[in-house]
Structure formats: C-alpha cells, structure tokens
NUTORLO-925079 format. One record per residue (C-alpha): x, y, z; residue in three letters. Coordinates in pm, 1 decimal, padded with zeros to 6 digits. Layout:
N
REC         x         y         z   aa
REC         X         Y         Z  ALA
...
end
This chain:
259
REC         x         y         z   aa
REC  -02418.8   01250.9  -00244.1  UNK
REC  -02223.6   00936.6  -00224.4  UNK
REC  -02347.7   00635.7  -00543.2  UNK
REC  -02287.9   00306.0  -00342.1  UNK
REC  -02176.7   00039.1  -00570.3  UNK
REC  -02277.8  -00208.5  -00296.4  UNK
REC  -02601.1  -00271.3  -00029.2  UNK
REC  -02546.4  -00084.1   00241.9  UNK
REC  -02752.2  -00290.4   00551.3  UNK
REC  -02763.9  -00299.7   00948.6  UNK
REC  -02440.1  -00137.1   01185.9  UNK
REC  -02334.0   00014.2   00910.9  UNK
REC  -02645.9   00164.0   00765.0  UNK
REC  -02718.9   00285.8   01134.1  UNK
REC  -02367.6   00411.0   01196.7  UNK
REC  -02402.7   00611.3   00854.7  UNK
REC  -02742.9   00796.4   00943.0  UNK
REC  -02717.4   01152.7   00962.0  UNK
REC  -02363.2   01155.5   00805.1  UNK
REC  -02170.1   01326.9   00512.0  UNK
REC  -02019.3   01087.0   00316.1  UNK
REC  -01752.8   01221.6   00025.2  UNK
REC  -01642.9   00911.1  -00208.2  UNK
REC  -01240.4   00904.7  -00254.8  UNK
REC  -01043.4   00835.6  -00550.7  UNK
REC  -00669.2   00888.8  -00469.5  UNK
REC  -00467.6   00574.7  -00475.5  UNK
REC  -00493.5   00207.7  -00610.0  UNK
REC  -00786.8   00036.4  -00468.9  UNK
REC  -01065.8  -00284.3  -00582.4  UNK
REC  -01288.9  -00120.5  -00302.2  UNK
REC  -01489.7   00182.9  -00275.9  UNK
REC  -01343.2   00421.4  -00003.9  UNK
REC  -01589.4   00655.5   00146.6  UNK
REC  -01481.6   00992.8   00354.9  UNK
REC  -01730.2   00990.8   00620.4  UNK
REC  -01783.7   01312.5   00879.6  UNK
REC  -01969.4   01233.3   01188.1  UNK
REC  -02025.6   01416.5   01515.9  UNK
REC  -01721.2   01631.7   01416.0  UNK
REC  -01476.8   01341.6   01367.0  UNK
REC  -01379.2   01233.0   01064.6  UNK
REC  -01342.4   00791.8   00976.8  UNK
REC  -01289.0   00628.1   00622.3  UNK
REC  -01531.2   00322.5   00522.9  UNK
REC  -01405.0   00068.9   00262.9  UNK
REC  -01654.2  -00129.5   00103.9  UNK
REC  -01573.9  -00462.3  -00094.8  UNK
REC  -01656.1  -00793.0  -00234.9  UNK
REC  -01598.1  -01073.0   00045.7  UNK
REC  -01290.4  -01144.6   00176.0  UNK
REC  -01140.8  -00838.0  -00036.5  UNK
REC  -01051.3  -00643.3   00279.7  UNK
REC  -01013.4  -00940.7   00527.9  UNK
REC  -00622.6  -00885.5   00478.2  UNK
REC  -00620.0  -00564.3   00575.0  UNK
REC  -00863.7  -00625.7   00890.0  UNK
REC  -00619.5  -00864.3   00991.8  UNK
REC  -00298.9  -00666.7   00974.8  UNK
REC  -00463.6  -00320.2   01110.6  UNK
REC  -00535.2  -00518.3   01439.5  UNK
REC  -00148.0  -00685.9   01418.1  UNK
REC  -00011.1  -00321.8   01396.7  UNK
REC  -00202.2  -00135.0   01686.1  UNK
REC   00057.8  -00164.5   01930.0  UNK
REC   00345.3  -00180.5   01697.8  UNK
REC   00300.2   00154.8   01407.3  UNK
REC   00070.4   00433.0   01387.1  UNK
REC  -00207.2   00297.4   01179.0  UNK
REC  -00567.0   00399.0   01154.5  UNK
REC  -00825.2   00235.6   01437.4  UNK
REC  -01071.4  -00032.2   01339.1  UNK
REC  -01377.3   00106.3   01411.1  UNK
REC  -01693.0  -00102.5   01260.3  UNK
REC  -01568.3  -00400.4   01054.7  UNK
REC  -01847.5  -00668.9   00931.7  UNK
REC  -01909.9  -00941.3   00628.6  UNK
REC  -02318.2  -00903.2   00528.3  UNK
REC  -02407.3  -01197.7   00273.5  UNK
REC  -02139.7  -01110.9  -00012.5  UNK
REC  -01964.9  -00803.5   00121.1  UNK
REC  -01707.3  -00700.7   00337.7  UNK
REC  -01681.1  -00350.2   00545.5  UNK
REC  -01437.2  -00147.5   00710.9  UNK
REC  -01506.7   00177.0   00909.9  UNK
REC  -01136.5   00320.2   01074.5  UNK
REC  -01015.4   00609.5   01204.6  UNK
REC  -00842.3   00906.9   01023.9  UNK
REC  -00484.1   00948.2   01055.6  UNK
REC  -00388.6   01322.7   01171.9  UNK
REC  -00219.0   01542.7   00880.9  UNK
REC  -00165.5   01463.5   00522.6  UNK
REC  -00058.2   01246.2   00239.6  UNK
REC   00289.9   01351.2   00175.3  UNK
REC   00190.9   01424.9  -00236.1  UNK
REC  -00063.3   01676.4  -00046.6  UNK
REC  -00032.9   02017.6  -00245.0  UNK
REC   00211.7   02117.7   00015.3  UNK
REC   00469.4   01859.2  -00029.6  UNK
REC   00470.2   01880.3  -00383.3  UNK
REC   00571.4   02238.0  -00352.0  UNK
REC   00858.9   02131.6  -00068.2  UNK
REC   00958.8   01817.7  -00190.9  UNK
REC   01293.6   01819.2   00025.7  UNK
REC   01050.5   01797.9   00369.0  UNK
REC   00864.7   01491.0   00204.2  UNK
REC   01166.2   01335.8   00186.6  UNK
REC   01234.3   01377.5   00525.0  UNK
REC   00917.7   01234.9   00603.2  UNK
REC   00936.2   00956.0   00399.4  UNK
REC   01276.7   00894.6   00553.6  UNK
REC   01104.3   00842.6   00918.9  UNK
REC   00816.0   00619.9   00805.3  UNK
REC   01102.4   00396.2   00683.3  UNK
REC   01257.4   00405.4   00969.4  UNK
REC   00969.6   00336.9   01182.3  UNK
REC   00930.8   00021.6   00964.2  UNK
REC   01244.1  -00132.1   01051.4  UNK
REC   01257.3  -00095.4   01412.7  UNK
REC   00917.2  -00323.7   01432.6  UNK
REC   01103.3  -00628.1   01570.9  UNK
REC   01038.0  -00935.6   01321.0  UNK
REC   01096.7  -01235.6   01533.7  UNK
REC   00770.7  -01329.4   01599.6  UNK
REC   00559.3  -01223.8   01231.2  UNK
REC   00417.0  -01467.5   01154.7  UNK
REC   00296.7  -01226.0   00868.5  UNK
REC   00505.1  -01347.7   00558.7  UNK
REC   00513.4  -01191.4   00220.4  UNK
REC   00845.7  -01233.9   00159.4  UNK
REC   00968.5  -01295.6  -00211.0  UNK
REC   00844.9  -01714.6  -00244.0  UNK
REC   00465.3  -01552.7  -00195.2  UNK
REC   00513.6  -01271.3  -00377.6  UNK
REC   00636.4  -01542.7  -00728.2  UNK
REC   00299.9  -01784.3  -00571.3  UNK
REC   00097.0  -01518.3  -00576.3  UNK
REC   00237.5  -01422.3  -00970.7  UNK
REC   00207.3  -01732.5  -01065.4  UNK
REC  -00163.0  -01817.4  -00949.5  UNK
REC  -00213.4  -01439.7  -01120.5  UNK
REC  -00137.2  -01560.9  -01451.5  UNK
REC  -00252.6  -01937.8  -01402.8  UNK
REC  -00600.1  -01751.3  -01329.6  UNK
REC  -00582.6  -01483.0  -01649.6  UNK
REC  -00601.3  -01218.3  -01403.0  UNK
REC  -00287.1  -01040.4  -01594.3  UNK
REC  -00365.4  -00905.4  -01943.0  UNK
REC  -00080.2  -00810.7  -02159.2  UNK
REC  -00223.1  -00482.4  -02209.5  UNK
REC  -00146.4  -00432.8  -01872.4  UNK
REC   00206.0  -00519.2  -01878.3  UNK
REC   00433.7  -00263.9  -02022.4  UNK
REC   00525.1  -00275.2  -02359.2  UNK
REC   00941.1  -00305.0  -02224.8  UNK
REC   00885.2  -00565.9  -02023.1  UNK
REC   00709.4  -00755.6  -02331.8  UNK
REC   00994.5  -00668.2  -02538.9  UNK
REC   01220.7  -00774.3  -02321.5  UNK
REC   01068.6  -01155.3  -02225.3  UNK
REC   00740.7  -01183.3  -02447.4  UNK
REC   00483.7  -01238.3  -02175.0  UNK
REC   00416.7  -01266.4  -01826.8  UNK
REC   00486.8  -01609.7  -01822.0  UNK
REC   00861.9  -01484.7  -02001.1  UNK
REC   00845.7  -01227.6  -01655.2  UNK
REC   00750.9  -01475.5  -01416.3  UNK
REC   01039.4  -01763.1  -01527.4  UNK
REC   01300.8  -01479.5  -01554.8  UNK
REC   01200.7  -01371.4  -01159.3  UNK
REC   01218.2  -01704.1  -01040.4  UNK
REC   01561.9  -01781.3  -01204.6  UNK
REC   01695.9  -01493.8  -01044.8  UNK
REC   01593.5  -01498.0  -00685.7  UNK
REC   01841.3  -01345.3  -00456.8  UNK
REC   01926.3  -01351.1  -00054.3  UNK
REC   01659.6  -01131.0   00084.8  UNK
REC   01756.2  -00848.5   00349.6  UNK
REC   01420.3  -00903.3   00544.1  UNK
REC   01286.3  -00612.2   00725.2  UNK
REC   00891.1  -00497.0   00801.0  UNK
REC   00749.9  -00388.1   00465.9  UNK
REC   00445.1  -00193.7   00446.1  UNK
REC   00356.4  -00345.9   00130.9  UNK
REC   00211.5  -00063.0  -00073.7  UNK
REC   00448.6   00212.8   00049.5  UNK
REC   00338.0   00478.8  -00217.6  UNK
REC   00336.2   00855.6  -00144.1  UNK
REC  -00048.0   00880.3  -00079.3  UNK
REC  -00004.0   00623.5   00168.0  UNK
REC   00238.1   00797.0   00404.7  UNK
REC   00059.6   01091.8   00649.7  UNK
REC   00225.4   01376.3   00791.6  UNK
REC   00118.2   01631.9   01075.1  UNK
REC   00294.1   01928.5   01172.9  UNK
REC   00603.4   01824.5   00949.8  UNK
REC   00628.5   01498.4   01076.2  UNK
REC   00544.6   01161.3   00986.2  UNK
REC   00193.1   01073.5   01176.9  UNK
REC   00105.3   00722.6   01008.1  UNK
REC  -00008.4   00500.8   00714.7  UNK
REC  -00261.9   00373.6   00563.1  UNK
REC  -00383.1   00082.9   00340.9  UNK
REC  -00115.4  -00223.8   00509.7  UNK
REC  -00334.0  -00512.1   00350.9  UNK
REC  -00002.2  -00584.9   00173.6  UNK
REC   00250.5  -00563.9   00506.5  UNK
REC   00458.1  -00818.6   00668.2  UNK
REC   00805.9  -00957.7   00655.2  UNK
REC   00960.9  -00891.7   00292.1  UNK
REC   01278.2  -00769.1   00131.1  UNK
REC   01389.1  -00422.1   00223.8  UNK
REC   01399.8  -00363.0  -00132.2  UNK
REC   01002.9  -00403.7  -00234.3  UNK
REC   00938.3  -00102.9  -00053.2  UNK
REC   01213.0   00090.2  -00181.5  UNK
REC   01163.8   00021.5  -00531.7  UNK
REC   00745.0   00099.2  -00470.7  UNK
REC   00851.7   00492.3  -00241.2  UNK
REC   01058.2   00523.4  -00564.9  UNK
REC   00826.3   00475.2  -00824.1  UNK
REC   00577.8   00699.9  -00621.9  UNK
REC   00893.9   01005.4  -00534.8  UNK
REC   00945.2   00980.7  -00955.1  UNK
REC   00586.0   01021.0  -01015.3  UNK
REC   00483.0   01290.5  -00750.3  UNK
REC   00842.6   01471.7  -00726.6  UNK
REC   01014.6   01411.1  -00953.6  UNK
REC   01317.1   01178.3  -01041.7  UNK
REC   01583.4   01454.8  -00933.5  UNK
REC   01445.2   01343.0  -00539.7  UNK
REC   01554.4   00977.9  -00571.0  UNK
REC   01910.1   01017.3  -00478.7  UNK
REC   01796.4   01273.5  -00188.3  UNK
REC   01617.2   00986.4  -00013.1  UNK
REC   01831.6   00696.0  -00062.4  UNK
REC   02100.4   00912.2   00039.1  UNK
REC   01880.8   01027.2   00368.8  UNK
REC   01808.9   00642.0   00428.0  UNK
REC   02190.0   00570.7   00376.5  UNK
REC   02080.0   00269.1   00094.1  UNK
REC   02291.0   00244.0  -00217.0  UNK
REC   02105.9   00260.3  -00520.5  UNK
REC   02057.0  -00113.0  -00645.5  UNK
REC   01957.1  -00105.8  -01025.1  UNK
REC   01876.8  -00530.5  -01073.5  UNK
REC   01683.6  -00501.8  -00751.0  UNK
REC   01451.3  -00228.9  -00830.7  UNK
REC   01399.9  -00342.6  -01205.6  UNK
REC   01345.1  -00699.1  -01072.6  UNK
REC   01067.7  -00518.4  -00833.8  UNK
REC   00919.7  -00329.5  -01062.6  UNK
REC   00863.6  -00646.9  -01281.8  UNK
REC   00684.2  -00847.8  -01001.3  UNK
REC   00448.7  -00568.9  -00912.8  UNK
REC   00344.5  -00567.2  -01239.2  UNK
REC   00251.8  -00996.6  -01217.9  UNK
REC   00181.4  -00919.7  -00832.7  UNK
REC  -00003.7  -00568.1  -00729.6  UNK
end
C-alpha cells in the first residue's frame, strides 16, 4: 500500500481505482514516483508541488518524434500540485542486477543512448540549457540559500571556501562549448535496455542543447558508482572522446551549485 504525500483528486483518482500502486525510490527525485499496474500494463505517476514537473511535461512532448521516451499519458495541475502518468519504457535500467554483473554490455548500451543523443538535429531547439543557464541557474541557487555547505563536498570547500568561491571560479573559466543534445540527467538508472539494446530514457526535465561534456562527466560519475572506475576508459574509448580532466572537474563542480 502506497502513503501519498499529496491529495490525490479527480482523473487521477479515477484512473488509479482498482490499481496496484508500488512507490519507487531509485534515482534523484523532489517528486514521489509511483509504479502503477493496470489492466496488465504497467505506467509510472510522478506527483509534485506545482510547476515541479512542468519541465519535464514540456520536453516529453518535444521528444516524441525525435528519442524513445516514455508516453504522456494523464498529466494535470489540481490547486497546488502537479501530475504525471507515462508509459513504461520496455527492458531495464542499465545498473539492473544484470548489468552490474556484465558491465562490458552496459557500456555498450550506454554507448548507443549517446549516440542517439547526438544525431537529434539541433537547429531548431529552442530548448537551451547550455552553460550561461546552467551559472543563472547556480547563481539564483545560492542567491536563494537553496545550497547548504553541508551539501557541498568538503574538496570543493577546501579548494574555494564556498559556493559563492565555486560559482566565481566557474564563471571565470567558461570555455567554447561543443553543443550537442544533452539529456540532462544522463545517470545509469536513467538509461533502459531490452533484449541487449538500448530501448529509451527516462526523467529529460533537464534536456536540451548543452555541452557534450555535462553528460559525459554525469554517465561518468554514475559508470564509477555502479561499475566501477576500471569502466571509464572502456566507454570513452567506445564513444571515441578523449578523456578531458578540467572539463569533468569543472562539471562536477556546477552540478553540485546546479542539480
């Protein structure tokens, strides 16, 4: 029996009747994600405050012609909440128990989601979360005490004091961007695989045109913490990308002012 931190009222009450609802934790979420099994089908409901999952109603609908993403199926604001109901992706995450016993075909799989990324033709976006709204974004962070030191690593204080010291060191050291279509929040749990092959992602609230970097510094982070650091080198080396040390410490610095 699912606890539902919020009021559950009208389409979505009715579409829920008779369900089985299994809450899910994986992942990095502000939302409550709910695993819901109807009529033999499987969807996924994401519950928020208002406006929390607006984002990602948005770029689900951008991306239905253009990368396999999940299907809006019931999306509504009641009073001070916001709803999603999709559509499951086919397969796996690729930190399923399977992958993290054949690391080497994750990789591979990885490897293709990238690749689907950068063949979606960028011309047109007019999706933009390239590195100037990634620093706004910091900066309104910190202006608004939504980053507390405890939640900065201790290195990173060493290193510049505070996230103001962070934020003034990233903006003195912007660089050219290599701009690409970035999923935004590219972590292992986020990439699905069926039959051995890449089938999809989930959670793009964070896509749009970026660096090629901010993804690869985010699959990396994830590949060290699911398989293990010895599978870094395998994928760059798969995605023929030289391993860039400034830009993936530079990365890893904003997502913690930014995510």
């Amino acid at each position: 029996m699912v606890d539902f931190k919020y009021d559950i009222k009208n389409e979505l009450k009715e579409f829920l009747e008779g369900c089985k609802c299994e809450e899910i934790s994986i992942g990095c979420s502000d939302t409550q994600v709910i695993k819901v099994e109807k009529n033999q089908e499987e969807y996924f409901l994401k519950i928020g405050d208002k406006k929390v999952l607006h984002n990602e109603f948005i770029k689900l609908d951008f991306l239905q012609s253009k990368l396999p993403v999940p299907n809006v199926i019931l999306h509504d604001i009641n009073n001070s909440i916001e709803y999603i109901v999709t559509s499951k992706i086919p397969g796996e995450m690729v930190c399923s128990d399977y992958y993290m016993e054949h690391q080497s075909e994750g990789i591979d799989i990885i490897v293709s989601a990238f690749k689907m990324l950068y063949d979606v033709n960028i011309d047109n976006c007019p999706i933009d979360v390239s590195l100037d709204y990634k620093l706004k974004l910091a900066e309104e962070n910190i202006s608004n005490g939504l980053i507390l030191e405890e939640n900065v690593s201790q290195e990173a204080l060493d290193r510049f004091g505070s996230a103001e010291g962070i934020l003034k060191y990233l903006k003195k050291n912007k660089f050219k961007e290599d701009l690409c279509f970035s999923h935004g929040d590219i972590s292992l749990p986020n990439i699905f695989a069926y039959n051995k092959e890449f089938s999809g992602f989930i959670d793009v609230g964070d896509c749009g045109v970026a660096d090629k970097w901010f993804d690869i510094a985010i699959v990396i982070r994830s590949i060290i913490r699911n398989f293990g650091k010895e599978y870094v080198s395998e994928f760059l080396n798969k995605l023929n990308v030289e391993y860039d040390e400034f830009k993936y410490d530079y990365y890893m610095l904003l997502m913690q002012l930014y995510l």
